[in-house]
C-alpha positions, -999 to +999 in steps of 0.1 A: +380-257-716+356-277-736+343-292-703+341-260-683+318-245-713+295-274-709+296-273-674+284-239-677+256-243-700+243-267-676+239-240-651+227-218-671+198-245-682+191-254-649+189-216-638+171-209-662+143-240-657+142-224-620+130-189-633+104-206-657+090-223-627+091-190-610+072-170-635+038-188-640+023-193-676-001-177-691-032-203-701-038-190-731-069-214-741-090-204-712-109-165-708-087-146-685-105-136-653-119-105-647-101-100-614-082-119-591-080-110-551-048-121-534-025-107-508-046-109-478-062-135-457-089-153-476-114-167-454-137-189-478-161-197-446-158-237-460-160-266-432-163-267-394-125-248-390-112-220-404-100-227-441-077-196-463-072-192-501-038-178-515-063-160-545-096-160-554-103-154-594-136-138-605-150-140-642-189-129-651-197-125-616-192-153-600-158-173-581-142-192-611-110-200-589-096-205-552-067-218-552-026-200-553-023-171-569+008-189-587-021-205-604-042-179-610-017-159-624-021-185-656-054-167-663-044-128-657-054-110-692-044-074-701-077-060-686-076-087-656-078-063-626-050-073-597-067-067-567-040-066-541-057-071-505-026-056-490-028-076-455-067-072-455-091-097-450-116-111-475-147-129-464-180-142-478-205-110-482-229-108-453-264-120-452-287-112-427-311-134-410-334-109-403-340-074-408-367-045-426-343-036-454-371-012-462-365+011-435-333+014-436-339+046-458-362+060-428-331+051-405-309+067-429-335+100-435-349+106-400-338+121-368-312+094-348-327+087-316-306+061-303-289+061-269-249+060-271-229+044-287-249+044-318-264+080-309-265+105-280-302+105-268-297+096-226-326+114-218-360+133-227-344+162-233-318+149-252-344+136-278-363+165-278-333+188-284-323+158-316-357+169-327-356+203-330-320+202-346-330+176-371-363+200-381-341+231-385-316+214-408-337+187-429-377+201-424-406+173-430-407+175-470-387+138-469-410+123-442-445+134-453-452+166-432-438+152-403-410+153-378-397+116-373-375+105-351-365+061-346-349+045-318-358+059-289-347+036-256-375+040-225-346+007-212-314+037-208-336+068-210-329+083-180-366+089-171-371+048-177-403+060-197-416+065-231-414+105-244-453+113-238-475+139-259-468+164-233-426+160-239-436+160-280-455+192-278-422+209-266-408+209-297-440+216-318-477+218-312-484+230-350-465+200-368-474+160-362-444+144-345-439+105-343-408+089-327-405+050-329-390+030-302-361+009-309-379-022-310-399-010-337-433-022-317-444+011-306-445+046-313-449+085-292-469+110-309-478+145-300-513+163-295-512+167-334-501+137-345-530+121-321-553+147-338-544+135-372-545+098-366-578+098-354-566+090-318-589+105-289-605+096-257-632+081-274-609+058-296-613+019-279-582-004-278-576-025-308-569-064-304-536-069-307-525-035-293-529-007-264-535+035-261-516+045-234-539+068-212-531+095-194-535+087-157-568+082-140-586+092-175-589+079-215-575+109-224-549+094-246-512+102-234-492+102-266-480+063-266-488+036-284-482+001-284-481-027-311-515-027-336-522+006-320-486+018-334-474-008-364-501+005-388-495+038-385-457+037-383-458+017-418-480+043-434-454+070-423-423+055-436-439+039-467-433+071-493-468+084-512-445+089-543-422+071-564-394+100-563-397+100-525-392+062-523-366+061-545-346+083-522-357+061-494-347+027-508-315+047-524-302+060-487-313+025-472-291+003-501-262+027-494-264+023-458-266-015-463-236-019-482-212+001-461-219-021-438-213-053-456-242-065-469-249-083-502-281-097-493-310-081-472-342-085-463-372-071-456-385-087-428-424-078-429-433-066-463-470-054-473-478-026-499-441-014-498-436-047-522-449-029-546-428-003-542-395-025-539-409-045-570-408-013-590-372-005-581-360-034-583-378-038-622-359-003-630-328-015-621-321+004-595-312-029-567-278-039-567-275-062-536-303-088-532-334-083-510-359-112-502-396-100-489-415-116-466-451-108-469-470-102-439-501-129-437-529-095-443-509-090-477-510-129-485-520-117-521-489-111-535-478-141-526-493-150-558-478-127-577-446-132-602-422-124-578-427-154-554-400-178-560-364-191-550-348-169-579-340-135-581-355-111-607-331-082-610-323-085-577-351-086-561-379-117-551-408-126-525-393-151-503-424-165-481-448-155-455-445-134-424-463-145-390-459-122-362-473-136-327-461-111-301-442-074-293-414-066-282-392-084-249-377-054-240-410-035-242-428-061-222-453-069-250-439-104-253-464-130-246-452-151-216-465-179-195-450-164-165-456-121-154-429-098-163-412-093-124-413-053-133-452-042-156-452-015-181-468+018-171-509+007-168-504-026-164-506-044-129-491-068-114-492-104-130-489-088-164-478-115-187-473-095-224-502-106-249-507-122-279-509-104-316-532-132-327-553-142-290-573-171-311-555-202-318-578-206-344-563-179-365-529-190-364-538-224-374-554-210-403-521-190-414-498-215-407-523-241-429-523-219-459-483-217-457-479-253-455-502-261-479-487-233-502-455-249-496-445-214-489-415-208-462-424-191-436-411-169-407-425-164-376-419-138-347-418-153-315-404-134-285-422-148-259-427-185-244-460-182-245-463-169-283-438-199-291-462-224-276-489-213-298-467-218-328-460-254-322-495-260-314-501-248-350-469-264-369-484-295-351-515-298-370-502-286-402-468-305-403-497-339-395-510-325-427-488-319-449-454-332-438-426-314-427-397-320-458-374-293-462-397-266-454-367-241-429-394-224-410-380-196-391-385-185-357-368-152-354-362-136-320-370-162-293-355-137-265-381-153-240-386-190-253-377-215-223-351-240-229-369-272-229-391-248-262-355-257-281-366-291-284-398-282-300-372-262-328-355-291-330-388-313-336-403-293-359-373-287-380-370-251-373-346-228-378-334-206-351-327-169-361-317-151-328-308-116-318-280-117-298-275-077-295-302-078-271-271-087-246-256-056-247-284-031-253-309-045-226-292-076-210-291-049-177-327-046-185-335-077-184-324-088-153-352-062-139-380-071-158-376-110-162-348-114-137-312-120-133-318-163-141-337-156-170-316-129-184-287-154-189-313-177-211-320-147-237-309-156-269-299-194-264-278-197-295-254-221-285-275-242-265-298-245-301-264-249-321-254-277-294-290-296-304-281-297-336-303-272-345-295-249-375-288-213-367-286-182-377-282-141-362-297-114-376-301-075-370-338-067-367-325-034-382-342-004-379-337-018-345-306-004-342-276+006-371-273-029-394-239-030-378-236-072-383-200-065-370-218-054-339-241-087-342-210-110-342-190-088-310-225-095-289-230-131-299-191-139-293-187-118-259-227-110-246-214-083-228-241-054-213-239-020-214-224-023-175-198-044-185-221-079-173-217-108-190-252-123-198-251-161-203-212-171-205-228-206-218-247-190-251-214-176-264-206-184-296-165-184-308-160-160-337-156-190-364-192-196-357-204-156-355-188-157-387-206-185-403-241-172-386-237-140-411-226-157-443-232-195-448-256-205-423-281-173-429-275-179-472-289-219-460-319-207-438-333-187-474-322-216-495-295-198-512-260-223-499-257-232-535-246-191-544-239-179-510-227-179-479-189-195-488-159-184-513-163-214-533-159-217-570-190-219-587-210-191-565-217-160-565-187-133-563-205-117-530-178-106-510-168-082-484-134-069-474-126-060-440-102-039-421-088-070-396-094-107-393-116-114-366-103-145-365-071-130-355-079-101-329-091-095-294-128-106-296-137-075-277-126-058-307-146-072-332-172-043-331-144-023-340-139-043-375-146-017-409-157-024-439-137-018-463-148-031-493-184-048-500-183-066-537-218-077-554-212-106-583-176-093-591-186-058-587-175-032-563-209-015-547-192+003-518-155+013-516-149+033-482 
């Protein structure tokens, strides 16, 4: 009997040893975490292969733990908040390469002009009928007296044209209407609007930029391209008040978030710094936005907000050079015609430069270098990314080339040998893939069918060793970066083509091109960009893995979730 009691003491010690390696611990000398995330697949974005967490453990906003959530569970607290994933995926929260965070409100505000998917405007009429329903519901108080449309598509328009002052006088000849193209490079106005701008037959063509005319006269026809557009497009969608740009940057930050973003920025930044600035000192930014002040703004680049570090939320990040239009707009400056010219322009039409004098760009590029101020430069075509390198030449002889991460964003049109040039000069390549599916049909008209396949060269650039990133250029179209990563992985067209098989990238490294590679190109790896302890708790929860599905369905992939430093800013 004596024996058998022993014998079943034993058990009972030895069972009960099991359960107390079951049941973790409490660690009662450390702070309990604020949260811990488990449950799901945890994709911390670390190393050249996928990598998963069990749990992730968040304290003061920032990762404090990756590890099992057996582990974790040693630092829960009464007010620790479980956050069960439930199958879902967490990932790194997304940083854009490239995009105008500031008009993201004037996406958000005005009429929707895009073609489908992102919007139903196939034709003229179809825009103008957007027009007049987007009046009648919202009027012009929220975009300064006028009615503003963005994204119109001359590429899938079924007229192949821009909407002319004629079409914009349908819907009002009393009120100024503007719509911009989706490139964001130029801009239809109606008799009105030409009235108030100033714009007549008498009005020359600035450098830099073009007045359509109406055939055979100067009488202008209602479109405008690049300097003739850009200026007056910014003063419409930069607000006269603080209450009306507060609902601007308010509608914009919403839109970002549901859409993943913990990071944003605005890509060509002049007075509306000062209106971010404020916003941002009233406390009213909750995901980070990094300016880039365009070179005729180069004052504030002085101010207190120039820097690698944040100031509640919100800092100058370096200069903006812009060198040519728009590829799919055929203001790209090219060594070689566009196969199909714009309306005016005859044959052997090549694009054209922003800056025409060398001269000028050398000076920029000299004051960023010797500034030791980053700097970002649009380059669409070849031609535009020659001149660059002729002025990173003299300035890098100069001043040395250390650590600088110049950008060139875009590059639709750059030739491949130009990737050794990136690679020379240290560059970093921040390209736009969704140019494959919204005008990769387009393309093979205007630059032809070979050339097409070249557009956006990401993996030939990632293959030189060359760091990369991909970016939305949004307003261009919806900040959709799920969309980004379904056109760099696939670069499928709108007919179903597949534009250059060899530039596809696998989903890994779509992934990384949105978190850890684009939080490198602004200097910010050592916070961003991974789900490692000791950064920031920027994170996004998705609907799928894309890791795991169909590529063809990652545009399908919703946000879920998007979490700024250990906070929740969007919750869908």
């Amino acid at each position: 009997m004596n024996k058998l009691l022993q014998l079943s003491s034993i058990i009972i010690l030895l069972i009960s040893l099991g359960a107390c390696q079951q049941t973790p611990t409490r660690n009662n000398s450390a702070k309990p975490f604020d949260a811990i995330y488990y449950g799901g697949d945890i994709l911390t974005m670390e190393g050249d292969s996928p990598s998963y967490a069990e749990s992730i453990g968040v304290k003061d906003g920032k990762i404090v733990f990756v590890g099992t959530k057996l582990d974790a569970e040693k630092y829960r607290g009464d007010n620790t908040l479980m956050n069960d994933l439930n199958g879902k995926t967490l990932v790194p929260g997304f940083v854009d390469g490239h995009c105008h965070f500031f008009a993201f409100g004037s996406q958000a505000i005005s009429a929707n002009l895009l073609a489908a998917p992102d919007g139903k405007c196939n034709t003229i009429d179809d825009i103008l009928t957007e027009l007049k329903t987007w009046y009648k519901k919202n009027g012009t108080d929220k975009t300064q007296g006028w009615i503003f449309g963005i994204g119109f598509d001359d590429a899938v328009l079924k007229e192949k044209r821009f909407p002319t002052k004629d079409d914009l006088d349908k819907v009002s000849k009393d009120l100024p209407i503007m719509v911009t193209h989706i490139s964001g490079h130029f801009c239809s106005v109606n008799s009105k609007g030409l009235e108030l701008l100033g714009i007549n037959a008498n009005t020359k063509q600035p450098d830099g930029g073009v007045i359509r005319r109406v055939k055979g006269s100067k009488e202008p026809n209602g479109v405008l391209e690049e300097l003739a557009a850009i200026p007056h497009m910014m003063k419409l969608i930069t607000p006269k008040t603080k209450e009306l740009s507060d609902i601007y940057l308010d509608a914009g930050q919403k839109m970002a978030v549901s859409y993943g973003y913990t990071t944003a920025n605005e890509g060509r930044a002049m007075g509306n710094h000062e209106l971010m600035a404020d916003y941002a000192t009233r406390g009213k930014m909750y995901i980070d936005v990094n300016s880039w002040i365009d070179y005729s703004a180069s004052q504030y680049m002085k101010s207190e907000w120039y820097g690698r570090e944040y100031k509640n939320h919100y800092r100058i990040a370096g200069l903006k050079l812009t060198l040519d239009g728009s590829p799919q707009g055929r203001t790209a400056y090219r060594t070689i015609p566009y196969l199909l010219p714009p309306d005016g322009q005859k044959h052997g039409y090549k694009g054209y430069p922003a800056i025409p004098n060398d001269k000028d760009v050398e000076k920029i590029v000299d004051s960023a270098f010797a500034n030791n101020w980053q700097l970002k430069v649009h380059c669409n075509g070849d031609a535009a990314a020659d001149q660059l390198f002729r002025a990173l030449n003299k300035s890098i002889a100069k001043y040395g080339n250390k650590d600088r991460r110049t950008i060139l964003i875009h590059g639709q049109l750059i030739r491949m040998d130009q990737l050794d040039s990136l690679k020379k000069y240290d560059l970093v390549g921040s390209f736009f893939p969704m140019h494959t599916f919204y005008w990769g049909d387009w393309y093979k008209e205007i630059i032809g069918p070979e050339k097409a396949q070249q557009i956006s060269p990401v993996q030939s650039a990632l293959k030189k060793g060359i760091r990369v990133t991909t970016h939305t250029d949004a307003p261009v179209a919806l900040p959709n970066l799920m969309m980004i990563m379904w056109t760099a992985v696939n670069r499928q067209s709108r007919s179903g083509a597949i534009i250059g098989a060899d530039e596809k990238l696998s989903t890994y490294e779509a992934l990384k091109s949105i978190t850890c590679w684009s939080a490198e190109q602004f200097y910010e790896e050592a916070q961003k960009g991974t789900l490692t302890a000791g950064k920031l708790a920027d994170m996004v929860v998705l609907d799928k893995n894309p890791l795991k599905i169909n590529p063809m369905e990652l545009k399908d992939i919703v946000v879920l979730e998007t979490i700024k430093e250990g906070k929740r800013v969007f919750k869908k």
